[in-house]
C-alpha positions as CSV (number, residue, x, y, z in Angstrom):
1,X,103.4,92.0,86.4
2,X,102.4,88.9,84.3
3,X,98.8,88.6,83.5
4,X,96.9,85.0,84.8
5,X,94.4,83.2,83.6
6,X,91.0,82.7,85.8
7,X,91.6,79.2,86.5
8,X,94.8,80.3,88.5
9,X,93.0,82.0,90.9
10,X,89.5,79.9,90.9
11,X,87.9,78.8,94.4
12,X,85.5,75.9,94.9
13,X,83.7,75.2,98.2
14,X,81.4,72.5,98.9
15,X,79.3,71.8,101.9
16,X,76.1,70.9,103.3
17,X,73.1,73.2,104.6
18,X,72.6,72.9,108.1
19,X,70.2,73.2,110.4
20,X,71.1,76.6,112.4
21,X,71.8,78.4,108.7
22,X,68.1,77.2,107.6
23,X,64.6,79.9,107.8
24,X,61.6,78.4,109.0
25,X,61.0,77.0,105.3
26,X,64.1,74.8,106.1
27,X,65.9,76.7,103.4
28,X,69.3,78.1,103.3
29,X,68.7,81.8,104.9
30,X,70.2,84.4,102.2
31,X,72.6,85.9,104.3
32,X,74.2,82.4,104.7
33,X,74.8,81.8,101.3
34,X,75.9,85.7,100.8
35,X,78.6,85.0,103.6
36,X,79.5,81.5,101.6
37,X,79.7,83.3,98.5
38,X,81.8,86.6,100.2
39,X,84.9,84.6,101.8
40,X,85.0,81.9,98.7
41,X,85.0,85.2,96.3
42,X,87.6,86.4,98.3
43,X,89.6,84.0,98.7
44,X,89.8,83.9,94.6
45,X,90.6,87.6,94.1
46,X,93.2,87.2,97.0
47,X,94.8,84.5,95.0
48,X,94.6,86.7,91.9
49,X,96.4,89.6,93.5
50,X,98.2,87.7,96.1
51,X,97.5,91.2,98.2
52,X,94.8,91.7,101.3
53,X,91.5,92.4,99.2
54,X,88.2,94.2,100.4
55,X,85.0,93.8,99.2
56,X,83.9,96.7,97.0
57,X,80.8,95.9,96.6
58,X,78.3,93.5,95.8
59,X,77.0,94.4,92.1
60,X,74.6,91.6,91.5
61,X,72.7,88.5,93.4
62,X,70.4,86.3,92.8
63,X,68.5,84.2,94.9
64,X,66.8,81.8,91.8
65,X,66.4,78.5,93.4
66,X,66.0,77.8,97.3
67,X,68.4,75.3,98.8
68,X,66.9,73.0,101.1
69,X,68.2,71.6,104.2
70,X,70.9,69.5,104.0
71,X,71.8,70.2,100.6
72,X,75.3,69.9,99.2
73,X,76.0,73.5,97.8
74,X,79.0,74.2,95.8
75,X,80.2,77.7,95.6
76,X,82.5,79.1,92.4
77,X,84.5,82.0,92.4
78,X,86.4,83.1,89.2
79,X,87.7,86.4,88.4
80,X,86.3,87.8,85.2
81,X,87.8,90.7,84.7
82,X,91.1,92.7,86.3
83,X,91.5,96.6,86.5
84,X,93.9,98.7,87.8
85,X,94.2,97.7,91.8
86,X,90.1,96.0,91.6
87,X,89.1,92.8,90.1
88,X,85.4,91.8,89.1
89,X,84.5,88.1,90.6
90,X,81.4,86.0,89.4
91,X,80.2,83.3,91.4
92,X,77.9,80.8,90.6
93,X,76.1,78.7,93.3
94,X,75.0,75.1,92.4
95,X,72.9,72.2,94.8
96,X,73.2,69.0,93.8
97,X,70.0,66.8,93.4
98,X,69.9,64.0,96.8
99,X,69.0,61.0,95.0
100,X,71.1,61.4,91.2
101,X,74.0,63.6,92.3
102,X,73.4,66.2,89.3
103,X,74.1,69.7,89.8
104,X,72.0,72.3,89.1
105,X,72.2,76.1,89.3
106,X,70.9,77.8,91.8
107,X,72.4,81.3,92.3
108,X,74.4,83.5,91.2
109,X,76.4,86.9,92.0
110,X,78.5,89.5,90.7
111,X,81.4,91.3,93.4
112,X,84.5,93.6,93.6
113,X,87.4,93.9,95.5
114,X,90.1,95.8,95.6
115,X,93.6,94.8,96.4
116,X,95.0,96.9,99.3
117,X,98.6,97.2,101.2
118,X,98.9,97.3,105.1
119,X,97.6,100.5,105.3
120,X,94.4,100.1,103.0
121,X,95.6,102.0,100.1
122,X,95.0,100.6,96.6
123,X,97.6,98.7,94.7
124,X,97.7,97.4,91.2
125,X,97.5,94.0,90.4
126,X,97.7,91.7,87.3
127,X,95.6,91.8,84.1
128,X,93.6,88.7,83.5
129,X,94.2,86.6,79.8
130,X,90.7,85.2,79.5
131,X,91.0,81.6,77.7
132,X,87.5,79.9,77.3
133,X,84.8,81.6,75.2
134,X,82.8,82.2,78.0
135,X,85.8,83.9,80.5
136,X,86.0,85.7,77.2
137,X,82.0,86.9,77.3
138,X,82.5,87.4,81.3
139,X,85.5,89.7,80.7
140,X,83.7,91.7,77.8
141,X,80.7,92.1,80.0
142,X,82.8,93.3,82.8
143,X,84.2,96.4,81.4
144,X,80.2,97.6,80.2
145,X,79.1,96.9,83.8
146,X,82.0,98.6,85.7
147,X,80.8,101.8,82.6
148,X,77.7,101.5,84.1
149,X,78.4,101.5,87.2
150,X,80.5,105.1,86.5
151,X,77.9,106.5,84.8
152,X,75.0,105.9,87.3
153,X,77.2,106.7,90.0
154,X,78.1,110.3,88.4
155,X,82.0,109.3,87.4
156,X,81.7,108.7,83.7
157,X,80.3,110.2,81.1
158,X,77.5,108.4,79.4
159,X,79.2,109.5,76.0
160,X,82.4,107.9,77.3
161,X,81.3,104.5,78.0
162,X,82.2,103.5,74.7
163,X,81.7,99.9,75.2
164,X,78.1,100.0,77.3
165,X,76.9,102.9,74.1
166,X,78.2,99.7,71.1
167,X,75.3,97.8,72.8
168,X,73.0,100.0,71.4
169,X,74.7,101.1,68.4
């Protein structure tokens, strides 16, 4: 299995924020944009693997900047980081300014998914080759937050998470 680069497998969405996905600030209600941010993630670790992927779990969000009604948000999915049958995607969320068309973050997130066959079972999929420095700092900072992860969940040794203890070294 070849390893790809991110930009093979990156997924960009734009649209506007409508009325019915608004609060009663006229902002874009969270779990709209988590849903956004879910199917254009997936669609990017899909495209890496080129299996049916799950969501794993959701490892970071956050909600920095409302985004007003009618806003055009653009969603970005790239994977950072490949393991054995999951894949680490960050996304970053950006609204674009009415008047002088510049973007501007707004929100970000961290997910994982695992590639599956037709029965749900775990398969492994390709490595990634990081090219730009930072898909280079994303995929460093992959492998000490999957450590972390292990550790805090009971599944690693903090001894062993060699790259998450250089931090501190």
């Amino acid at each position: 299995m070849d390893a790809k680069t991110p930009s093979e497998s990156k997924t960009v969405q734009t649209d506007l924020v409508l009325p019915n996905e608004t609060n009663p600030l006229n902002n874009m209600f969270g779990g709209e944009l988590l849903a956004r941010m879910d199917r254009v993630a997936s669609i990017t670790a899909r495209r890496h693997s080129r299996r049916i992927v799950v969501t794993a779990s959701v490892n970071h969000v956050a909600f920095n900047k409302a985004i007003p009604l009618g806003s055009v948000v653009t969603v970005e999915a790239t994977i950072s980081r490949a393991f054995k049958t999951s894949m680490e995607v960050i996304i970053d969320v950006w609204v674009e300014d009415r008047e002088s068309g510049l973007r501007s973050k707004a929100n970000d997130a961290i997910y994982t998914f695992v590639a599956v066959d037709r029965t749900g079972t775990p398969v492994p999929i390709p490595e990634i080759k990081p090219e730009t420095e930072q898909e280079k700092e994303r995929y460093a900072a992959a492998l000490r937050r999957k450590q972390l992860s292990l550790v805090l969940a009971g599944k690693m040794k903090a001894q062993d998470a060699t790259e998450l203890k250089a931090l501190f070294e």
